[in-house]
N, C-alpha and C positions, 0 to 999 in steps of 0.2 A: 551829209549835213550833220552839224556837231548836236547831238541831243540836247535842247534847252532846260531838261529839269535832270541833271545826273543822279541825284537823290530819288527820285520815281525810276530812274533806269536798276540799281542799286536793290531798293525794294521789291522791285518786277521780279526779280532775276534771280532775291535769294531763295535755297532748298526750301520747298515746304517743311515743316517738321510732321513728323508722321504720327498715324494714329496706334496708339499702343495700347495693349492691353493684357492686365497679370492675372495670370488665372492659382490661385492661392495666395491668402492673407497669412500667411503665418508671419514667423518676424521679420524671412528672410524676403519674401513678397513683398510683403509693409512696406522694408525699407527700399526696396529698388522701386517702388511707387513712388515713395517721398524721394528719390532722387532724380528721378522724371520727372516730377511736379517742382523739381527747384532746378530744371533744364528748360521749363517754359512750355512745357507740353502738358496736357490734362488727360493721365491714364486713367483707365476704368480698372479698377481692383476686383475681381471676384471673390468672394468670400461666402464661406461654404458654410459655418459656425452662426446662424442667428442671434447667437449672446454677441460674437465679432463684429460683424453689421451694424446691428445697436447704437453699440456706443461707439465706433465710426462715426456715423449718421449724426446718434447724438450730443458725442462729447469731443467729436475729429481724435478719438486716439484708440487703440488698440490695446484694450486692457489686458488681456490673454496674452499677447503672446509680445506686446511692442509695448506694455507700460510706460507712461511718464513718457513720452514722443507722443508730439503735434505731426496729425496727418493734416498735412495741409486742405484746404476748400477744393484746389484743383482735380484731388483726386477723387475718382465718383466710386465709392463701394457700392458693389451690387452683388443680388443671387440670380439677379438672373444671367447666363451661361450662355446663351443664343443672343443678348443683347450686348452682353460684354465684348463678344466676338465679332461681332458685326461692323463692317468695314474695316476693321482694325488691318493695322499694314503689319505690326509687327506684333507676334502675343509671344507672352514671356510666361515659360512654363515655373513654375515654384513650387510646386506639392512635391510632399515626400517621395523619395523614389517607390514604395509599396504600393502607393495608389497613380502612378503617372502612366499604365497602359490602362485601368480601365477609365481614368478621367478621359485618355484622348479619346476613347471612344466614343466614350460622350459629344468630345468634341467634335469629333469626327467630320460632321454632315455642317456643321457652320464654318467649315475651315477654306481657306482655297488656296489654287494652285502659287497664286500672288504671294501669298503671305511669306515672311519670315520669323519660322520658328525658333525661340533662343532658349534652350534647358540653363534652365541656373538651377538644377538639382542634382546634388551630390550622391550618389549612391549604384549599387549593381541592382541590380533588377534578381529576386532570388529567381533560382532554378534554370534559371537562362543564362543565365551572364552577364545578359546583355547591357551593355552601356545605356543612359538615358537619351542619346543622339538617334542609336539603332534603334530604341523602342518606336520614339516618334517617326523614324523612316517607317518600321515595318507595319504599325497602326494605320501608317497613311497611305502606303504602296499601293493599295486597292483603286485606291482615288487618282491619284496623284504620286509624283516625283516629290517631298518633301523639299522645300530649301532649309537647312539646319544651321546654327551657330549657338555652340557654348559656351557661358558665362562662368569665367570662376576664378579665384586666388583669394588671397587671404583676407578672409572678412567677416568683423561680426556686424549682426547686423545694428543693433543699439548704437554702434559707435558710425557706425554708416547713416545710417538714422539722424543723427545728430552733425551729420556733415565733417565730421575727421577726417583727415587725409588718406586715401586708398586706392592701392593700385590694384588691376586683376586684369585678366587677358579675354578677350573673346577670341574664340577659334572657330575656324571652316577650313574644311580644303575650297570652299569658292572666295578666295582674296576680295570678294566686292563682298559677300556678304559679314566677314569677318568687320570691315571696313564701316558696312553701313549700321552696325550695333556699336562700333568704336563712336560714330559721329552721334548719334540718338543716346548715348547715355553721359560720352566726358562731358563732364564740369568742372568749376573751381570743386578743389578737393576730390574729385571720382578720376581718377584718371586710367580708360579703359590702353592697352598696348592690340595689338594683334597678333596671329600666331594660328598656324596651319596644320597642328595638332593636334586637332580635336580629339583622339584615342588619348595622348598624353597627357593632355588637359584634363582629359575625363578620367580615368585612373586613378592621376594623381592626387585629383579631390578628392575619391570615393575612397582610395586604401589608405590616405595619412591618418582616417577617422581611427583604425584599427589602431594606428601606432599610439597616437592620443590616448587611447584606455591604457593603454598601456603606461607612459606618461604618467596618467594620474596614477598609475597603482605604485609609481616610483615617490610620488608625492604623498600619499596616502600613508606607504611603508616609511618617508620622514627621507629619502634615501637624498644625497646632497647634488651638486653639478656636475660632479663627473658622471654621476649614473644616467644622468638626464642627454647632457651631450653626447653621450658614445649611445645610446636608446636613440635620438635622433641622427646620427650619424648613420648608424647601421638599419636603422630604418628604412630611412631614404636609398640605403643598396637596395634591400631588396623588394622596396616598391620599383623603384627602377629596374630590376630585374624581370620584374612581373610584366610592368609596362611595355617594355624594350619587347619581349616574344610575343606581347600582343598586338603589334603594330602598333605603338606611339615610338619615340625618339627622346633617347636618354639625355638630349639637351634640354624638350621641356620641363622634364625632373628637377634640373639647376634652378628653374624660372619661378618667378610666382607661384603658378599653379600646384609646383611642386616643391622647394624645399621652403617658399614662401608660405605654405600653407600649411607647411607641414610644422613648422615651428611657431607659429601661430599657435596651430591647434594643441600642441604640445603643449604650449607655457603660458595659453593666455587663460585669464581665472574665469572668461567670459564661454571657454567650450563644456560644453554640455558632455560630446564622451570624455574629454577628462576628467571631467567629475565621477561621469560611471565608473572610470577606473580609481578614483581615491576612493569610493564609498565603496568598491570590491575590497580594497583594500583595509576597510576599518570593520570587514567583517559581513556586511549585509551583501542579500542576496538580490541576484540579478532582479529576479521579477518585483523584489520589495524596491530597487530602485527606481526601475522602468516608470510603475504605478504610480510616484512620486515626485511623476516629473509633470505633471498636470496637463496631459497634450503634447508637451514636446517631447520632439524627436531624435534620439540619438543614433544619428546616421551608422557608426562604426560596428554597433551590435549586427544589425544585420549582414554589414559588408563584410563584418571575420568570416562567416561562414562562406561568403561568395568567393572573398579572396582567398581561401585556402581552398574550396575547391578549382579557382581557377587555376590556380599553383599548381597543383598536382593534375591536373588537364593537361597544362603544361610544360610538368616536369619539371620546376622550377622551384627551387630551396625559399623559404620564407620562415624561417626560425622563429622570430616575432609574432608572427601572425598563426603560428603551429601553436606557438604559445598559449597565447589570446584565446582561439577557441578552446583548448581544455580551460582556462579558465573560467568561459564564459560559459560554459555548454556542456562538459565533464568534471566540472567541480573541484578541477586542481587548484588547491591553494596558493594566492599570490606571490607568498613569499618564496615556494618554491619551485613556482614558475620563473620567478629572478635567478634562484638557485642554478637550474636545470641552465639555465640557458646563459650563464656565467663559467659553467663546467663541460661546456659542448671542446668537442673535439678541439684541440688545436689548429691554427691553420694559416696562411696568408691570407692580408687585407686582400 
């Protein structure tokens, strides 16, 4: 019998949109709120900062760290942690990578087996290595099998914020869960791909940060496009290098997540380690920049040191990033740091 209301059949039948929820308000949080809120879903933002809550609450905008961006009414800021988490189908990690094993701690006991987890945080985990996909697996092993997808390619968050055109990848090796972070976030202008990468994905966001200071200290020293193109060219070998013996695949490298981001973060005025690298460059010192960054966080300071230990874990050449840390950490001067590694051996590309 032909159903007499097709439009009530229509309705009945389409996806629920799921409940989601971002645990860190920074800017990069903020804005993946404000783009689930302009996808027709109403995320719960956790925010950890009482002055951030605030004026949330009372002015809808994030003065710290999302200036001058409307959080929209949909999105509900909260401190509380156990209530943010509650029912939520999908929660979306954001906090720095320094603090995302013992937040999931925290999280831990409100979390379930249902849920899908999606790191949208850039960074190695120090001392470990370990990726931010493997932390949340091994936080949660106790409990539970984690389901995992990571969020990432080139994006600042202000321009994301404001609804600009952007592409980024989410990854899983489970192809449904890659899929169901694809459908819960594209929108006009967000436009998520998929990709079963998750190691290359993850890499590739956390060591382009190192190349970035680097970057700025080319910007900083006045140095013109050719220093910049052949710094990102050669960059991206030996992130790809790194990646490839860690189990990702040197075609995610090509992709967004990697030379998309990497060139991003290289030239746009909007990164953060790029600037640490022009302000090494004009002379000041690591910790007088850090201090000065008022809460934010520049992801790459930490990763030189990871990514050059994981290098040599795994015997793997990273000139750039051998770089970077004397710079950042033994005190070699920028310029000839440029020097040194403009006079390295001879050799084929």
């Amino acid at each position: 019998m032909e159903n007499p209301n097709p439009l009530r059949s229509r309705i009945n039948t389409a996806p629920a949109r799921p409940r989601v929820a971002v645990i860190g308000a920074g800017g990069w949080g903020t804005a993946l709120a404000i783009v689930l809120a302009r996808q027709g879903l109403r995320p719960r933002l956790w925010v950890r900062e009482d002055e951030v809550w605030s004026a949330i609450r009372a002015r809808r905008e994030n003065l710290q760290f999302l200036p001058g961006l409307r959080v929209p009414e949909e999105v509900e800021a909260s401190q509380d942690l156990a209530g943010c988490l509650a029912g939520a189908e999908i929660v979306v990690t954001a906090m720095p990578s320094h603090v995302c094993r013992p937040m999931l701690a925290r999280m831990a006991a409100c979390l379930e087996p249902a849920m899908l987890l999606v790191s949208a945080t850039k960074g190695l985990e120090d001392g470990t290595l370990a990726r931010m996909s493997e932390v949340i697996a091994e936080e949660l092993a106790p409990r539970f099998a984690a389901r995992v997808a990571v969020l990432s390619g080139p994006t600042f968050a202000p321009e994301v914020a404001r609804g600009e055109p952007t592409a980024l990848v989410a990854a899983s090796r489970d192809a449904g869960l890659a899929e169901r972070v694809q459908q819960a976030f594209s929108g006009p202008n967000f436009r998520v791909y998929t990709n079963a990468d998750p190691a290359g994905v993850e890499l590739g966001a956390s060591l382009k940060n190192v190349i970035a200071i680097a970057a700025g200290i080319c910007a900083g020293m006045g140095l013109g496009s050719n220093a910049l193109a052949a710094l990102i060219t050669r960059g991206l070998a030996e992130i790809s290098r790194l990646a490839e013996a860690a189990g990702g695949r040197r075609e995610t490298l090509a992709g967004l997540a990697g030379l998309g981001d990497l060139v991003l973060t290289c030239t746009g005025q909007l990164s953060r380690n790029r600037r640490v690298g022009v302000e090494l460059a004009q002379g000041r010192r690591l910790g007088e920049i850090l201090a000065g960054m008022h809460g934010m966080v520049a992801e790459g300071v930490k990763t030189t040191a990871a990514a050059r230990e994981l290098s040599r874990r795994r015997q793997i050449e990273m000139p750039i990033t051998e770089t970077m840390y004397r710079v950042l950490f033994e005190d070699l001067p920028p310029r000839q740091g440029v020097k040194e590694l403009m006079e390295r051996r001879l050799r084929p590309e």
